[in-house]
N, C-alpha and C positions, 0 to 999 in steps of 0.2 A: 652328250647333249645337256644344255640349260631345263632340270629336272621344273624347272619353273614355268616354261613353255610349252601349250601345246599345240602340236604340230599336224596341221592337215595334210592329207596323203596328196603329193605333187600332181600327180595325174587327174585326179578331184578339183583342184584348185584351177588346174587350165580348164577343166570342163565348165566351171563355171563364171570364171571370169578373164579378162585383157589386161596381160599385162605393161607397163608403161612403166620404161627407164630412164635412166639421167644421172649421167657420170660428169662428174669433175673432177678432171685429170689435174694434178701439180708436178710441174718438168722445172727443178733445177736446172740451173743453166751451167755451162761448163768456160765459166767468164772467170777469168784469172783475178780479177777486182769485184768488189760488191757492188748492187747495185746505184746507191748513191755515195759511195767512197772508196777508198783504195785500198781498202783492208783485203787481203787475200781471201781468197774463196778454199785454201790449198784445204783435204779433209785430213783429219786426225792431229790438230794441231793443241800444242797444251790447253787446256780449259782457259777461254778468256784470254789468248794469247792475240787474238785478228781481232782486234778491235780498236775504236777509236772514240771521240767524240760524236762523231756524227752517227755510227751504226749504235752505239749507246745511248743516242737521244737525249744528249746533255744540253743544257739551255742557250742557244746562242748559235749553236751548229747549225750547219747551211745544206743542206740534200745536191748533188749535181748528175745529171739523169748519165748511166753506162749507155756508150753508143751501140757496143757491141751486141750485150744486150739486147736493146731496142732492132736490131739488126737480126738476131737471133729469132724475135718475135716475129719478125714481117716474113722472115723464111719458112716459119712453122707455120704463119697462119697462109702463104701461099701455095704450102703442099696442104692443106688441108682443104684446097678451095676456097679459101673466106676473099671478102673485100679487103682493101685495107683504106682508114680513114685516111685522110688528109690533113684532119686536125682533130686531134683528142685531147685531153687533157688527164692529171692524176688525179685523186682523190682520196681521202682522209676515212679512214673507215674507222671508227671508232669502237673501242670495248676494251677489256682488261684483261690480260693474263699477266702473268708474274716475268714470261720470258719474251713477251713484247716491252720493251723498255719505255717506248714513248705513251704508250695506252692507247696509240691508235696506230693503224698499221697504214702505210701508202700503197694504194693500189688503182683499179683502175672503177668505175661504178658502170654510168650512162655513156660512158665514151671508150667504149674499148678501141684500140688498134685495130683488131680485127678480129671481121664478124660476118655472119651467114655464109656460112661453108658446108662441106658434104664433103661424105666419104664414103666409100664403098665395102662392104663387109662379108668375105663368103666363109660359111657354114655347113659342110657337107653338100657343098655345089649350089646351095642358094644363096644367093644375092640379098645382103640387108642394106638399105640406106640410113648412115648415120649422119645428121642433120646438127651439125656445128653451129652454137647461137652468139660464141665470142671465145676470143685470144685475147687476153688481157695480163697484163705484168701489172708483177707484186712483189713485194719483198718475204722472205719466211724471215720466222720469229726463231727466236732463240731455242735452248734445249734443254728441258728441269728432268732431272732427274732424282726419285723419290727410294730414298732407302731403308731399307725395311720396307716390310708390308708386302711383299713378292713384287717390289717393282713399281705398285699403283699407290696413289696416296692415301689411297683407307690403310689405316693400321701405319703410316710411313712415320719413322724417328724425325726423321728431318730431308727436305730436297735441296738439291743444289741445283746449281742456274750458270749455266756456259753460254754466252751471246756467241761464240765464234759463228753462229751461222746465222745471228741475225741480220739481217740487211742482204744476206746472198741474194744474188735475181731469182724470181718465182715466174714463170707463166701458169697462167692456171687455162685449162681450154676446154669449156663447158658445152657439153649438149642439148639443144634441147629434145624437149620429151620426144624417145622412142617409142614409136609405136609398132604392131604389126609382127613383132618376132617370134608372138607364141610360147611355147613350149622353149624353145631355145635360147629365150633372152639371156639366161646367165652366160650360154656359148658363147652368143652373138658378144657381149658385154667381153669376156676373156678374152676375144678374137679382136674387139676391137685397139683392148691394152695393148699385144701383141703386138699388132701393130704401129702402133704408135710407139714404143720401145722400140721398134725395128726404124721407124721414119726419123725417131730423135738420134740417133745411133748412127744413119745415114747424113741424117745433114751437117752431121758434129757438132750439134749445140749441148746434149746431153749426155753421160754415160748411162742415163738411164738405170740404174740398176735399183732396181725396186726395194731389196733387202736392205740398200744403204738409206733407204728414202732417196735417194736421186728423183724419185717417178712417183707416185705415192694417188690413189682412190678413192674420190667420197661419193659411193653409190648410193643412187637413189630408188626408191622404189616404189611404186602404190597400184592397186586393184583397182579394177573399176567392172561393176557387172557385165557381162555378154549381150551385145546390142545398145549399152550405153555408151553418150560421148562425154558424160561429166567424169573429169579423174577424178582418183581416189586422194585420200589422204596419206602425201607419201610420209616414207620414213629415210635417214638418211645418215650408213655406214661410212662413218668416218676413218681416216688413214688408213687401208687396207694395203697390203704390201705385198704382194705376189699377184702372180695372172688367176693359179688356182681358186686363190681366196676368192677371187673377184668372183667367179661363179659357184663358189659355195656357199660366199654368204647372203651374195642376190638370190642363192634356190632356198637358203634354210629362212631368209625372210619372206619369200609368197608362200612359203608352207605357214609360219606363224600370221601373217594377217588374214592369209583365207583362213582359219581356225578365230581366228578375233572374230570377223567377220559372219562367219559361219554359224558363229555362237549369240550371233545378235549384239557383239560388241562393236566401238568405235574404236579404229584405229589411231595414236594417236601422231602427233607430228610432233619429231623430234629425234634426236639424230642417237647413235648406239653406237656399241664397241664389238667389234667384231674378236673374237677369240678362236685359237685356232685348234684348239677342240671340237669345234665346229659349230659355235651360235653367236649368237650376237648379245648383249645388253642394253638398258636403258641407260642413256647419260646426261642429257639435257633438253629441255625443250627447245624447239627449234625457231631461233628470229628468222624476224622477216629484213626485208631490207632497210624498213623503217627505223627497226632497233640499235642498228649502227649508226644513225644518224651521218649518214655522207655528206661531205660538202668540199667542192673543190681545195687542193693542196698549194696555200698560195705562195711556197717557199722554190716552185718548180714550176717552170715553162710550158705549155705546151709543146705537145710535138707535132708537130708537120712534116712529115718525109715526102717530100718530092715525087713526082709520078717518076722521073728520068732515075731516081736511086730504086725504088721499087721494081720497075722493067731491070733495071744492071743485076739488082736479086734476086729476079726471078730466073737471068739467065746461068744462074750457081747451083738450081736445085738437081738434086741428086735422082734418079732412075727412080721413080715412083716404090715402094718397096713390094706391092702385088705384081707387080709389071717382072719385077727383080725376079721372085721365089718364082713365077711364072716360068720364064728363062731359065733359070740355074735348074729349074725338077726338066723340063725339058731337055737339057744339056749333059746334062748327070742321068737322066732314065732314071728315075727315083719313081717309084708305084706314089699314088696319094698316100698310103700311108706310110709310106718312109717320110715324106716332105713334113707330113704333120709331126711326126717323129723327131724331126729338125729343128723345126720352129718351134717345139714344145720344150727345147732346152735353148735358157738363155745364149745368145752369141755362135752358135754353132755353127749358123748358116754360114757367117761372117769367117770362122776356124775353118772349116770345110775347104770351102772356095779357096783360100790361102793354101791349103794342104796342095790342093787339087792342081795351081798354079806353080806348086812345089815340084810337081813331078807325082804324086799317086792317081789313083785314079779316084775319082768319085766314089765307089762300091767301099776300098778299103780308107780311105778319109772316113767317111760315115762312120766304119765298123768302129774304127780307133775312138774316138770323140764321141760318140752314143754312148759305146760299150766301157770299157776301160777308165780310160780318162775324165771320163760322165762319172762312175764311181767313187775313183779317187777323189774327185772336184768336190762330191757329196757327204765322203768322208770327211774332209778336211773341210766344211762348211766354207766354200769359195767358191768364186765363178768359175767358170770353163777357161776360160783368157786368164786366168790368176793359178790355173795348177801347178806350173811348170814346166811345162813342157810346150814349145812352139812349132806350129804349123810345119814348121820347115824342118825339124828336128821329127815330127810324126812318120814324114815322104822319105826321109834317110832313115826310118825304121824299116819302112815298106820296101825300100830298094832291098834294105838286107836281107827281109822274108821273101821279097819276088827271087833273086839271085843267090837261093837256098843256103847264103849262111845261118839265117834263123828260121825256128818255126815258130808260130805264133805263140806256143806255149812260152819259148824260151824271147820272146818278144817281150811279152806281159814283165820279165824278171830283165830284161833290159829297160824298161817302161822304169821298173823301182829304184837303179841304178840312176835314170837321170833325172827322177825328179830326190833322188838324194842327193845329189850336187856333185856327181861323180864323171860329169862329163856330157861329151854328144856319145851318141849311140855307139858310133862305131869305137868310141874310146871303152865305152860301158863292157860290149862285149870282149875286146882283151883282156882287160883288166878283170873282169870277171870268170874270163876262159869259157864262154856261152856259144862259141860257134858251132853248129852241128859238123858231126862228126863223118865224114863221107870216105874215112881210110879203108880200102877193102879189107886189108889184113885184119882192120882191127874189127868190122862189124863180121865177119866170116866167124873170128874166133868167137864172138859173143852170140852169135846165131849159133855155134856148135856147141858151146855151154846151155843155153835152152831147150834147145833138142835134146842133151842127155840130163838134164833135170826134169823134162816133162815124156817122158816116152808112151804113156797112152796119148796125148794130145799128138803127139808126131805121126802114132798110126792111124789116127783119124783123120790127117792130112795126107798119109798114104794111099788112104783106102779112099779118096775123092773128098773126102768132107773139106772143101777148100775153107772153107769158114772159120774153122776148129782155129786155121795159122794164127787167127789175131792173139788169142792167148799167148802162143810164144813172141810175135812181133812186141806185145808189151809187157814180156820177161824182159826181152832184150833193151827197149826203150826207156826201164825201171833200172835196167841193170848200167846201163851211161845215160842214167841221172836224166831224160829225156834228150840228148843231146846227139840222138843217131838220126842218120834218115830213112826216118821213117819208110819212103816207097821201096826205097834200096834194097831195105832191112826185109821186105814182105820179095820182093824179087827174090832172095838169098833163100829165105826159107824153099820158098818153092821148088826152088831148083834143089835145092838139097833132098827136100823130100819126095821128090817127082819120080 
């Protein structure tokens, strides 16, 4: 914790005040071109490699609006329930960083695309409504990066500056103020990212993936006394990149304002850096809308989408995704908490299902993909879709352990065979010699080396103690390297020693 902060006890804080939220989401788009020119959007490319005149903001260059894009927006703001305008325009939003080129960034102000929307949010079976106030596109700014200094610019030798991502499409899709969630706002707030990761994901505008910034948080937050309607003064956590963060750094800032608060101090307004030690910091004071001075973008057209293209887009959107996990826990017999289980690792849902159409069942997809490959994916700092191993490669594990060539043990050491690039499964287990071992001759003989290495343990299996067997069952299991079977192996004693 920030030794600098102190922190009122959470439960004290809801006793005596409402808390009121406000997230602004930013959804890179998954547009092959930038928003106003043709420079790739492709990630990881050399520093400064996707660029041109016009994503560089050099003098004379002309902006020309992505249809895709714009296409992109009208879908996300129609699963989200919003309106969509008829006619909006861009706008100039004005201020200075180093890795915005022009000094001012093109986005949207007073005319968004799309606006007044709701969304549905459940949290241990209660129903939140989150109340959507605009879908608007933007461009993101470039990338500085500060060396020395661990990263940040106090203490930094010098930064450097990669535009490749400036000009990429941005939507940004702002809330407004939630009220009414209580004690669960940070939940409610996590549940709602989730969400929206799973909708961008569904409709194929985003990969979403939070780590990369694909999806990226500036949570809002402010108190307001018990039986008051004035809000508080909020504060407001910038870029936050994961679902957890999201409700850890909304819970560790109502613990630090009710303590401001509490203390007969003023809150102040202005936004902070969330750290994943778990507090947040002061960074800057926070502008108002004023301070950007906005004024329409007069290098770019308005837009006007058609009622007749908007109905054509609306008829593409994809299975609502509460409707989705609804269906699939129903279809799988998943308890609630398997489901939350599911949805609490990025893309599993999506793995799962794939598995499940593969040929496993629901029960062992799960097992594979939580357990195992959840791990690995954690080791190797990657997503779940990025381990190596596919869905269809998971269900031809399972056939092997359903039709007793493997046991799950000797699964887990085919699992390491192919994400070493040794093959599919059934290739893994030859070459590796992993098939369990079902020769009678040969588990008889290794059942009769147990029995006479362990002969007090045999006569407690004489004498009824049936229990005693598993000692020899894994002498013999230890002695073929886990590769017997196992039921067989427990039959054979028995009868030997009966």
């Amino acid at each position: 914790m920030n030794a600098l902060d102190e922190l009122m006890d959470y439960d004290e804080v809801m006793a005596a005040y409402d808390v009121v939220i406000g997230l602004e989401v930013h959804v890179e788009l998954d547009t092959k071109s930038k928003m106003w020119c043709g420079c790739s959007t492709d990630f990881g490319g050399a520093p400064n490699s996707h660029t041109c005149p016009v994503c560089l903001g050099l003098p004379g260059s002309l902006p020309v609006v992505n249809r895709t894009a714009v296409e992109s927006a009208i879908r996300i703001g129609l699963s989200l329930g919003c309106r969509i305008a008829e006619w909006c325009r861009f706008a100039r939003k004005n201020y200075f960083y180093p890795d915005m080129t022009k000094n001012y960034q093109i986005s949207q102000y007073d005319e968004p695309l799309c606006f007044d929307g709701e969304v549905a949010i459940v949290v241990d079976g209660q129903s939140y409504a989150i109340p959507i106030e605009r879908v608007h596109m933007e461009e993101d700014a470039g990338k500085t990066s500060h060396v020395g200094g661990a990263g940040r610019i106090q203490g930094a030798d010098y930064s450097l500056l990669d535009y490749n991502r400036a000009g990429v499409p941005l939507m940004e899709i702002v809330t407004k103020p939630v009220l009414g969630t209580g004690e669960e706002g940070p939940a409610v707030a996590r549940e709602y990212m989730a969400h929206l990761r799973e909708l961008m994901r569904a409709l194929g505008v985003s990969q979403a993936r939070m780590e990369r910034g694909n999806m990226r948080c500036d949570a809002n937050i402010s108190l307001m006394p018990k039986g008051s309607s004035e809000l508080g003064t909020r504060t407001e956590t910038k870029n936050i990149n994961s679902l957890r963060s999201v409700e850890a750094a909304l819970r560790y800032e109502i613990r630090r304002q009710g303590a401001v608060l509490a203390g007969g101090g003023r809150v102040v307004q202005e936004t902070r850096m969330w750290h994943e030690e778990g507090y947040t910091t002061a960074g800057r004071s926070k502008e108002t809308a004023e301070d950007y001075r906005y004024f329409p973008e007069p290098d770019l057209v308005p837009v006007a989408p058609s009622r007749e293209w908007v109905a054509q887009l609306r008829t593409t959107l994809p299975e609502p995704p509460s409707e989705r996990r609804i269906r699939l826990q129903a279809d799988w017999g998943f308890t609630d908490l398997e489901m939350r289980d599911v949805n609490g690792n990025e893309g599993a849902i999506d793995l799962i299902e794939q598995t499940v159409s593969a040929g496993a069942s629901p029960a062992t997809a799960r097992k594979w993909w939580l357990t195992e490959l959840a791990r690995r994916a954690n080791e190797a700092g990657v997503g779940l879709d990025e381990v190596g191993m596919g869905p269809a490669q998971v269900a031809d594990l399972q056939r092997l352990v359903d039709d007793g060539t493997l046991t799950d043990k000797l699964a887990r050491q085919v699992i390491d065979g192919v994400l070493a690039g040794e093959g599919e499964p059934a290739d893994v287990v030859t070459a590796r010699g992993l098939a369990v071992v079902s020769d009678e001759g040969a588990l008889a003989e290794a059942v009769d080396v147990a029995i006479a290495a362990n002969p007090a343990v045999a006569q407690k299996v004489r004498d009824g103690k049936v229990q005693a067997a598993g000692a020899l069952i894994g002498a013999v299991m230890k002695a073929m390297k886990g590769q017997a079977d196992a039921a067989r192996v427990r039959e054979l004693v028995l009868e030997k020693l009966s």
